[in-house]
C-alpha positions as CSV (number, residue, x, y, z in Angstrom):
1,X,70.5,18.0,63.9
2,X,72.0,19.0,60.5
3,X,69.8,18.9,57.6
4,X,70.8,16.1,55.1
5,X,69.8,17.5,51.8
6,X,71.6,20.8,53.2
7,X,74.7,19.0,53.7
8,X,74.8,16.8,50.7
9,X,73.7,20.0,48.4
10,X,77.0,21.6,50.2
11,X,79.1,18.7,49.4
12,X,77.9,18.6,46.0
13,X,79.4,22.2,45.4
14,X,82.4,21.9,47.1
15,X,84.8,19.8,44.4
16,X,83.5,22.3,42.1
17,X,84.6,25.0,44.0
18,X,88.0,23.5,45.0
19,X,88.7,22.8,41.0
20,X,88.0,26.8,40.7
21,X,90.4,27.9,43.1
22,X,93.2,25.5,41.3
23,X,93.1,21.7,43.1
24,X,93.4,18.8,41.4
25,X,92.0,16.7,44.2
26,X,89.6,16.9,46.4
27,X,88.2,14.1,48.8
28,X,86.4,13.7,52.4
29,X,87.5,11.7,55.2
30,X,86.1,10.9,58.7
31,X,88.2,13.2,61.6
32,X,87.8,10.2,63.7
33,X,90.4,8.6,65.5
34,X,92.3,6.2,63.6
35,X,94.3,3.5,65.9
36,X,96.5,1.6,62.9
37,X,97.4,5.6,61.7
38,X,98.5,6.7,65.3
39,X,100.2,3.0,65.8
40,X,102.2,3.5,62.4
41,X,102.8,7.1,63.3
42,X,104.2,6.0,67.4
43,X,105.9,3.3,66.1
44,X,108.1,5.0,63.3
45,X,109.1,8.1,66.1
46,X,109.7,5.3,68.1
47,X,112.4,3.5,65.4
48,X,114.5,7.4,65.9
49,X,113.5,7.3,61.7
50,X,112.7,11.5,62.2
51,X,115.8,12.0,63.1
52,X,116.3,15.3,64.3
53,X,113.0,16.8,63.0
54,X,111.8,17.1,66.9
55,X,108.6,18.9,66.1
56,X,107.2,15.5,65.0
57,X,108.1,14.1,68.4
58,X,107.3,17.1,70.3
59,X,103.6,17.2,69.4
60,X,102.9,13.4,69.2
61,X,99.4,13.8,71.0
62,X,97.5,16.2,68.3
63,X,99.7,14.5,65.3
64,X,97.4,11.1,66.2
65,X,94.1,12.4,64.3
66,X,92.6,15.4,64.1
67,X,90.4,15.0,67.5
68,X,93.7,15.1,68.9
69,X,94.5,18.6,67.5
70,X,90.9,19.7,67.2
71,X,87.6,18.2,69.6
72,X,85.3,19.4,67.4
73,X,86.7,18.2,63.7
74,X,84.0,16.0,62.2
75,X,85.5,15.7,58.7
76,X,88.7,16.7,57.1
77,X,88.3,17.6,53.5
78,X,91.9,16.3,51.9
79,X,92.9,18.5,48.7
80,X,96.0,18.3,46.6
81,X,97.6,20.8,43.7
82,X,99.4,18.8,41.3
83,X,103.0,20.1,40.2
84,X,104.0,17.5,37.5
85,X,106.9,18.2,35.7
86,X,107.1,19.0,32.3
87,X,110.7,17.9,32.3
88,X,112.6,14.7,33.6
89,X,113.6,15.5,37.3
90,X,116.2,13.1,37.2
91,X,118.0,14.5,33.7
92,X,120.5,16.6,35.4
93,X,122.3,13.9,37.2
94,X,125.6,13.4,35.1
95,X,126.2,17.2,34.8
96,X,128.7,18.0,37.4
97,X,129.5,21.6,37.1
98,X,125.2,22.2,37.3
99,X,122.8,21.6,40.6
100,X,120.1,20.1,41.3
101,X,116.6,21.3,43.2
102,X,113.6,18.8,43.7
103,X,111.0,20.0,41.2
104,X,108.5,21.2,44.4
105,X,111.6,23.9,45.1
106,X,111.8,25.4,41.6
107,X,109.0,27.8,41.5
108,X,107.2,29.7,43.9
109,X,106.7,28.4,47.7
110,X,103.4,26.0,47.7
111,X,103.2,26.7,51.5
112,X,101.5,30.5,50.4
113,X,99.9,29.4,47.0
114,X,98.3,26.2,48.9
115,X,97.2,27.8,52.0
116,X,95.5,31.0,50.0
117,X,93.6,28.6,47.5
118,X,92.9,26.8,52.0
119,X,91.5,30.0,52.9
120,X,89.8,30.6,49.9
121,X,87.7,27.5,49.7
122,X,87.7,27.4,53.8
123,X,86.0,31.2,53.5
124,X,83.3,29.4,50.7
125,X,82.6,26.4,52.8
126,X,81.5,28.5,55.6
127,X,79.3,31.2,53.5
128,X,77.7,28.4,51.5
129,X,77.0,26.6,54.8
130,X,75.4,29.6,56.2
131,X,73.4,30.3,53.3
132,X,71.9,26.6,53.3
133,X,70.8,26.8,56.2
134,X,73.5,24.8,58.4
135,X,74.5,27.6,60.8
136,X,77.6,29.4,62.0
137,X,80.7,26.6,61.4
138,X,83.9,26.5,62.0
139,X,87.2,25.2,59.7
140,X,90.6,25.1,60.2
141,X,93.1,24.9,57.7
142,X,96.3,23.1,57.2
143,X,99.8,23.5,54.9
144,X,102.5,21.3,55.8
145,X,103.1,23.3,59.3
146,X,101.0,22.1,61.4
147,X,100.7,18.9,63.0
148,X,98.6,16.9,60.4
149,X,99.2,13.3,59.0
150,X,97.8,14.6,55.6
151,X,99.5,12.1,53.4
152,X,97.4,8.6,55.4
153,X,94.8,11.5,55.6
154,X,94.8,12.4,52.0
155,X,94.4,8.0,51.6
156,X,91.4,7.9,53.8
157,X,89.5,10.5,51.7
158,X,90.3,8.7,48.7
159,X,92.7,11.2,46.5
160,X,95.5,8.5,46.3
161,X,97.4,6.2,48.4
162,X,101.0,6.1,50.7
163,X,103.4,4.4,48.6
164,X,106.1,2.5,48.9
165,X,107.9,5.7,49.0
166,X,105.6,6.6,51.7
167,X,104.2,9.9,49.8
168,X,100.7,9.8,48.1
169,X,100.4,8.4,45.1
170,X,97.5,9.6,42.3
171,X,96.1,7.5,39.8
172,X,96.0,10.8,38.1
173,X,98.4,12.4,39.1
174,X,101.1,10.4,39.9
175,X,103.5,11.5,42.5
176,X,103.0,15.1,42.1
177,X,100.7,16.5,44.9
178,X,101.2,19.5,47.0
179,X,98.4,18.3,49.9
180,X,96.8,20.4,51.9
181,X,93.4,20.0,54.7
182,X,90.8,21.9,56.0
183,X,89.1,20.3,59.5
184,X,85.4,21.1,59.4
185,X,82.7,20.8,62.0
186,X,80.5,19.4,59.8
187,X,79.7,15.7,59.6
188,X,79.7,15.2,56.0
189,X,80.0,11.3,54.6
190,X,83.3,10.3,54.3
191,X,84.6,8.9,50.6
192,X,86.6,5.8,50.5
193,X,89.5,5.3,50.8
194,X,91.8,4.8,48.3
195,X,93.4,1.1,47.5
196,X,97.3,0.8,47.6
197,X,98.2,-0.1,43.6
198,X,102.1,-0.1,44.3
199,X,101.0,-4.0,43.7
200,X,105.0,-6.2,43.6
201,X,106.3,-2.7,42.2
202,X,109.6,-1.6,44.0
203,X,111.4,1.3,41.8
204,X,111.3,3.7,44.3
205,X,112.8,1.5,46.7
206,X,115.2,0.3,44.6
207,X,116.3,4.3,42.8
208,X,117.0,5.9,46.7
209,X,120.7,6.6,46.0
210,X,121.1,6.2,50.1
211,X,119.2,3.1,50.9
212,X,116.5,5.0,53.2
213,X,113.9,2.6,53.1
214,X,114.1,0.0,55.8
215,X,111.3,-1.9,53.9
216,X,108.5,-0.8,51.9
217,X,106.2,2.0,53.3
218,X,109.2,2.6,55.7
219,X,111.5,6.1,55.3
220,X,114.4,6.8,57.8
221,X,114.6,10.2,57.2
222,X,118.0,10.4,58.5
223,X,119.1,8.7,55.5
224,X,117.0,10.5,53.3
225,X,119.0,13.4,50.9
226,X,115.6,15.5,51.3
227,X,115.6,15.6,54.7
228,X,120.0,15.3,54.8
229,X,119.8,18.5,52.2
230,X,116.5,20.8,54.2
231,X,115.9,20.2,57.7
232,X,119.8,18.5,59.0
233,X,122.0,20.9,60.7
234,X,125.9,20.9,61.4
235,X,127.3,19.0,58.7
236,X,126.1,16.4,56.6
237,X,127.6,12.5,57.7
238,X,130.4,11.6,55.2
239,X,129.0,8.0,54.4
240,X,125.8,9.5,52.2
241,X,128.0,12.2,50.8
242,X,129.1,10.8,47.7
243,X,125.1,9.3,47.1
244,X,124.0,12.9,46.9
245,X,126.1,13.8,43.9
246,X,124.7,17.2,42.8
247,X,121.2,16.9,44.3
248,X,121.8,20.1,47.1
249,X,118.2,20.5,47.3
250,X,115.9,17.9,48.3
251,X,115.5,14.9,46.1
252,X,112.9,13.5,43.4
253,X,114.6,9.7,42.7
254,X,112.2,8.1,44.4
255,X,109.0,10.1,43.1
256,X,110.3,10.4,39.8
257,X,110.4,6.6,39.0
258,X,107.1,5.9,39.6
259,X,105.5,4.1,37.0
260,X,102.3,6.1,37.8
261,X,103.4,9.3,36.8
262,X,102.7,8.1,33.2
263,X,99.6,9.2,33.8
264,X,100.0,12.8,35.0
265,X,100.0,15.8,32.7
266,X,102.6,18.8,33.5
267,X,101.1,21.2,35.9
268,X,99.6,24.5,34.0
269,X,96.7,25.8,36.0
270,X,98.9,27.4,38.4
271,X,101.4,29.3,36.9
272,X,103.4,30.1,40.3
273,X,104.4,26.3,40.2
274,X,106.6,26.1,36.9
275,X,110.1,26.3,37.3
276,X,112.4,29.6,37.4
277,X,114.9,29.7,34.2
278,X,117.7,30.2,36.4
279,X,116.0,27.2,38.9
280,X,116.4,24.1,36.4
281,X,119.8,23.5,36.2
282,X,121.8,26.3,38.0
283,X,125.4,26.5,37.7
284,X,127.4,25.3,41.2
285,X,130.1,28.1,40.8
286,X,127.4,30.6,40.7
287,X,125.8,29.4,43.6
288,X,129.1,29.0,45.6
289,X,129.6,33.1,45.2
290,X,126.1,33.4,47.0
291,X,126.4,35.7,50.8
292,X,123.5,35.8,52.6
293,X,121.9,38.9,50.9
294,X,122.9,37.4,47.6
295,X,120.9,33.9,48.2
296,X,118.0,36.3,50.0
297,X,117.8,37.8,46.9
298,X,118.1,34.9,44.3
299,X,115.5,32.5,46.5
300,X,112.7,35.5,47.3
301,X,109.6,33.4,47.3
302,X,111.1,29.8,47.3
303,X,110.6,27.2,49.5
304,X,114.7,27.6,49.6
305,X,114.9,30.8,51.2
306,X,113.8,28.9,54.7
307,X,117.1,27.1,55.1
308,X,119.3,30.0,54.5
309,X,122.5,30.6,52.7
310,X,125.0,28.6,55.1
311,X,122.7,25.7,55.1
312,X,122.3,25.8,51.1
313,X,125.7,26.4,50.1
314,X,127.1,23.5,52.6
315,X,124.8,21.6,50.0
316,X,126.2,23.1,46.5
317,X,129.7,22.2,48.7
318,X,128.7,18.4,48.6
319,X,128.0,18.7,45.3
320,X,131.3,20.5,44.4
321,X,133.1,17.7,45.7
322,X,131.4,15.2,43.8
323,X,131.9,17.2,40.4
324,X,134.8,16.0,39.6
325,X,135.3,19.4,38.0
326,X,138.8,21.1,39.1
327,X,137.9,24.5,38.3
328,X,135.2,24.6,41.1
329,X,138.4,24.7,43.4
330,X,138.6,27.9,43.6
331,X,135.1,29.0,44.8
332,X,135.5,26.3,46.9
333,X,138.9,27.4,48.7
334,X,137.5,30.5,49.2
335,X,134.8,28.8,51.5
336,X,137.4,26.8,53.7
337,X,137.1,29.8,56.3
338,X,133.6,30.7,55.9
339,X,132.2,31.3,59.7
340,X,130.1,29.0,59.6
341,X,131.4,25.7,61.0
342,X,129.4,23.3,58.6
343,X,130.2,25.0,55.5
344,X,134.4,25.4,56.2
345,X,134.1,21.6,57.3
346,X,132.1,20.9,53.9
347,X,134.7,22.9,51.5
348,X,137.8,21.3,53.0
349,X,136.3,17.9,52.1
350,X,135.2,18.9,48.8
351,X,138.7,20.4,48.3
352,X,140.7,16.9,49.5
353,X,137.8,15.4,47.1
354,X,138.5,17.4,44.2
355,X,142.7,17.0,44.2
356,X,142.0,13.3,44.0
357,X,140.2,13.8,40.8
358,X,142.8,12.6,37.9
């Protein structure tokens, strides 16, 4: 048996402790199977709306609840680091000769500033537990690579709720949370979850420049220009092209419109998380000239770097196209016999789309 008071005392300490180390959220939910969460989850794979992201498919059975992954998870603690931008996200969209990268992209990776800050807290959690009393536990921790629902997770332990959008929304913090979870063995009281407030709201539906939302709290990632822009290989289908204008990594539309962000303040606890000068609005011609070691070089650190250069610049080639900026031609034509297959497909069309430009 685990001692109450022990446990509670524990649980007392741990927001505290997860504040230190840099989250903006913190919140408890029950690692107990969930059937409308595994329905929702079965039934999304089901509508093909991954696309190609097969790891989601591939690992169905543990993705259910954390039982699935772990037998012996009694709790997962949710946790979220806010990134809220100090600028608009969406103030770069007229300006065709510059770029644009989703606000999470333009500092340093979250994946290795999230998961330390895990480990961190995951290393307290067990010490504190030992030292009241609880025994020898066991955690596991969770960034975003692993399969873990954390965003209906993150709901459940009340630090926000899906959104129409389908990412968690803050009442705080608006649409800007890197999550993150730590599976414990220890049975602490779940909080509660968190009520939707999206209410008859439907910006975010309404902003996606490629129409990727079926229906509310429904993404088809293949239409999404963050998933067409990270995780799609080969070249990118010509009908959502001209929607991406000069987004070429990721995209913020739907996030940025959220009438909730009102309420969240620019991210300044974590310093690794504000943008890189040459991050905000980076010139496409620039970007073009980039060869492998060149783009190793400029995205050391970024989330970015994990695509590579030949994914990445068939992006800034979309974008080219859609500049309607002539003098882009020539970076361009020297891409029309790159060796990769996607990014030679991607500058002849940006070429025929540039010619037609008056």
């Amino acid at each position: 048996m685990v001692n109450a008071a022990s446990l509670e005392g524990l649980r007392g300490g741990l927001a505290d402790e997860a504040a230190r180390l840099g989250f903006a959220a913190c919140g408890i939910a029950s690692a107990a199977p969930d059937t409308l969460r595994e329905r929702r989850l079965l039934e999304w794979l089901g509508d093909d709306h991954h696309g190609s992201m097969e790891w989601m498919d591939a690992r169905k059975e543990h993705r259910v609840g954390p039982q699935a992954l772990w037998p012996d998870a009694a709790s997962v603690i949710a946790l979220g680091m806010s990134y809220a931008p100090a600028a608009d996200p969406l103030a770069l969209g007229e300006s065709g000769d510059r770029a644009r990268i989703s606000v999470y992209a333009q500092g340093a990776d979250y994946h290795d500033i999230v998961k330390k800050a895990l480990k961190a807290l995951a290393r307290w959690l067990i010490a504190e537990a030992a030292r009241r009393g609880l025994g020898e536990r066991q955690v596991k921790v969770f960034v975003d690579t692993a399969p873990v629902m954390e965003k209906p997770l993150g709901e459940a332990a009340g630090i926000g709720w899906q959104g129409k959008h389908t990412n968690l929304v803050s009442r705080t913090h608006g649409s800007w949370l890197f999550l993150g979870a730590i599976y414990s063995d220890l049975p602490f009281a779940p909080d509660a979850p968190h009520a939707d407030q999206c209410g008859s709201c439907r910006r975010c539906q309404d902003a996606c420049p490629t129409a990727a939302f079926p229906a509310p709290y429904r993404l088809d990632a293949r239409r999404c220009i963050s998933y067409l822009t990270i995780e799609h290989k080969g070249p990118i289908p010509v009908e959502f092209r001209q929607a991406m204008g000069n987004r070429i990594y990721g995209c913020d539309d739907c996030l940025a419109v959220c009438p909730w962000n009102k309420f969240a303040q620019a991210a300044q606890a974590n310093a690794a998380f504000l943008p890189r000068a040459e991050l905000t609005a980076p010139r496409l011609a620039e970007l073009l000239a980039l060869d492998d070691a060149g783009f190793r070089k400029l995205f050391s650190g970024s989330p970015i770097k994990r695509i590579g250069r030949d994914r990445f610049v068939r992006n800034c080639l979309i974008a080219a196209g859609n500049s309607s900026d002539p003098a882009l031609s020539i970076p361009v034509q020297a891409l029309c016999g790159d060796p990769d297959p996607a990014v030679a497909e991607a500058a002849r069309w940006a070429i025929e789309e540039l010619k037609a430009v008056p």
